[in-house]
C-alpha positions as CSV (number, residue, x, y, z in Angstrom):
1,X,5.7,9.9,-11.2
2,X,8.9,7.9,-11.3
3,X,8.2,3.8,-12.7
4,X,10.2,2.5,-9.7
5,X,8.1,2.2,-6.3
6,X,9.6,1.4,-2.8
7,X,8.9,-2.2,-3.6
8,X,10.9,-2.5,-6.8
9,X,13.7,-0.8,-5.0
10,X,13.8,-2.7,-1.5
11,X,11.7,-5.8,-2.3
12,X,11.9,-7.1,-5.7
13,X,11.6,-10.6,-5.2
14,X,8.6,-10.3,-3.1
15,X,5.7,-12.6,-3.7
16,X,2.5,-10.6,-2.0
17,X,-0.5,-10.5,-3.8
18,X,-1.3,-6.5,-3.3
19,X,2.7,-5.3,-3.7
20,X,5.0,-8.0,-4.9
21,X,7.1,-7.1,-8.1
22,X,7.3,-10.9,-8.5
23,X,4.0,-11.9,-8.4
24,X,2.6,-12.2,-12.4
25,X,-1.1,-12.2,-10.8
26,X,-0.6,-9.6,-8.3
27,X,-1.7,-6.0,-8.2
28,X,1.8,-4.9,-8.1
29,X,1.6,-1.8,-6.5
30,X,4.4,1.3,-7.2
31,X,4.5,3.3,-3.7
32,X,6.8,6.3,-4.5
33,X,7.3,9.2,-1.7
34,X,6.2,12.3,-2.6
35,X,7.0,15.0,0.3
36,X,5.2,13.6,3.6
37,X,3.5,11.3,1.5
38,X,3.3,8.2,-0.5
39,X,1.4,7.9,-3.7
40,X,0.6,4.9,-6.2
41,X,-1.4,5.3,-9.2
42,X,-2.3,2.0,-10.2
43,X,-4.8,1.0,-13.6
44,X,-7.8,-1.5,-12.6
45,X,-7.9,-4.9,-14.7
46,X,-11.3,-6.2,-16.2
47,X,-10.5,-9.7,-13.4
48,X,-10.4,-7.0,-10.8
49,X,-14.3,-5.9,-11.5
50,X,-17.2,-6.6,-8.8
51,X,-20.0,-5.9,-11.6
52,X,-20.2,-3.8,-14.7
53,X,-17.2,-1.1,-14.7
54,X,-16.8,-1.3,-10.6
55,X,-13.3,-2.0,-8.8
56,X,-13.9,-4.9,-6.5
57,X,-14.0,-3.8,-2.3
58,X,-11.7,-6.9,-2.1
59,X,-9.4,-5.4,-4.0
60,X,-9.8,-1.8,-3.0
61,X,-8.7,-3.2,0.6
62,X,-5.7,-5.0,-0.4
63,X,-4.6,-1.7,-2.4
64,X,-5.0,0.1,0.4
65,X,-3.6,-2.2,2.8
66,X,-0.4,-2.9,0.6
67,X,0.3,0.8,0.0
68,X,0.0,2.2,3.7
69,X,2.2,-0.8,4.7
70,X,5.1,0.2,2.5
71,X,3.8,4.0,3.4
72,X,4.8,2.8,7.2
73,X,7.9,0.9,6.5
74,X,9.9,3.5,4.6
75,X,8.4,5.6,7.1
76,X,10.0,3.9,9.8
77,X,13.3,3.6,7.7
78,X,13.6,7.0,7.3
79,X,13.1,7.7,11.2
80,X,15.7,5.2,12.0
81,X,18.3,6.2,9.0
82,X,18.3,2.4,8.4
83,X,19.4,2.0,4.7
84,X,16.6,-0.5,4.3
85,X,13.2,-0.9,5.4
86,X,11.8,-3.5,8.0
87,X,9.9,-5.5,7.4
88,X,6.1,-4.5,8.6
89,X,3.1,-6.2,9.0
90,X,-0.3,-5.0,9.3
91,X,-1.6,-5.0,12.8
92,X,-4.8,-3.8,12.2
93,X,-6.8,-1.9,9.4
94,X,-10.0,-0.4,8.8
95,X,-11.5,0.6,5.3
96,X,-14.7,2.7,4.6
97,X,-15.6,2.2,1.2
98,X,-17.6,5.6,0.4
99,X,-19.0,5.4,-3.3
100,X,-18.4,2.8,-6.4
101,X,-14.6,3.3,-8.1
102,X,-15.0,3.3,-11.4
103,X,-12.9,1.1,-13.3
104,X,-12.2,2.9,-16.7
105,X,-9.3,4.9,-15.1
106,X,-6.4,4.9,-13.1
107,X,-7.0,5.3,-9.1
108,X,-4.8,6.9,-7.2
109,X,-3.5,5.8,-3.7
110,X,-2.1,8.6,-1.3
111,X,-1.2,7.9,2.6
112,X,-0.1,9.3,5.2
113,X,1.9,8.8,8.4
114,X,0.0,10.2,11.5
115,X,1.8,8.9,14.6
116,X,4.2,6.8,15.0
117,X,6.6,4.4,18.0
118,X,9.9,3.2,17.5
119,X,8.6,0.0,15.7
120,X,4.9,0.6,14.4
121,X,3.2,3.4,12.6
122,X,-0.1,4.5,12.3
123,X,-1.2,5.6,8.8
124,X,-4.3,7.1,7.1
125,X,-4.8,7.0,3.7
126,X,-7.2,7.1,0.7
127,X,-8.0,5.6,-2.8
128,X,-9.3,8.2,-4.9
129,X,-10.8,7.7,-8.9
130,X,-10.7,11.1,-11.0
131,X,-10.5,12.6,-8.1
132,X,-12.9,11.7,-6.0
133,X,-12.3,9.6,-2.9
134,X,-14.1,6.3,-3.1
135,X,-12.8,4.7,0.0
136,X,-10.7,5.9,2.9
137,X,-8.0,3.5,5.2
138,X,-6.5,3.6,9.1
139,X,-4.0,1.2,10.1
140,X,-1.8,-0.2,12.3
141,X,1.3,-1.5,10.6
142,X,4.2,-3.1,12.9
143,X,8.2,-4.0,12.2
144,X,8.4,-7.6,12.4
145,X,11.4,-8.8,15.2
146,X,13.4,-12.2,14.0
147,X,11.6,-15.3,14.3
148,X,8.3,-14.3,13.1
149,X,7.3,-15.6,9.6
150,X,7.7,-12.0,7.8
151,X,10.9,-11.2,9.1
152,X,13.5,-10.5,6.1
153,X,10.7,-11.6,3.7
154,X,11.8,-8.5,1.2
């Protein structure tokens, strides 16, 4: 998989916690499309541990969250032929965390786009260790219209 993700490409100065290239103590998430899909692989930290060799929820979420936003933004790019993505906030999300993710690997993120409007998409996704899915993601993820605090934040 190529080094460069969606966010070091469109949004290298950005500052979130769960995707921002320029945040030293962020997760720093690497989204990169792979057919109708988006994928990160992304290698757990000992700080990111709930208790003995298991990833945090917490932090499973934000992944999650992070990744299907970005998964929805160059989604919505790509429908409009924009040369950039907007700028998308997360409307709503929903995570099922369905067994311990083991923290002495790599997980792998993969999402989806399953319906989308002219300004919002709806994407499904999952966070997977060797493998095995260890916690599933629905959201809601809106473009951002000038004057609200997101707009042009990338």
């Amino acid at each position: 998989m190529s080094s460069q993700g969606l966010q070091d490409r469109y949004a290298p100065h950005n500052r979130c916690f769960g995707c921002g290239p320029s945040n030293e103590q962020g997760l720093r998430i690497k989204s990169v499309p792979q057919g109708d899909e988006v994928v990160a692989d992304w290698m757990p930290q000992a700080h990111h541990e709930a208790f003995e060799n298991v990833l945090n929820g917490g932090i499973c979420g934000a992944l999650l969250d992070c990744h299907l936003n970005w998964t929805a933004a160059y989604h919505l790019m790509q429908k409009s032929g924009a040369a950039t993505p907007p700028c998308t906030v997360t409307a709503e999300y929903h995570v099922k965390l369905k067994r311990p993710t083991p923290m002495n690997q790599p997980v792998r993120l993969v999402a989806k786009v399953v319906e989308s409007g002219a300004d919002r998409a709806v994407v499904e996704g999952t966070l997977s260790s060797g493998g095995v899915v260890t916690a599933t993601c629905k959201g809601t993820f809106v473009a951002v219209k000038e004057g609200h605090p997101a707009y042009h934040r990338w």
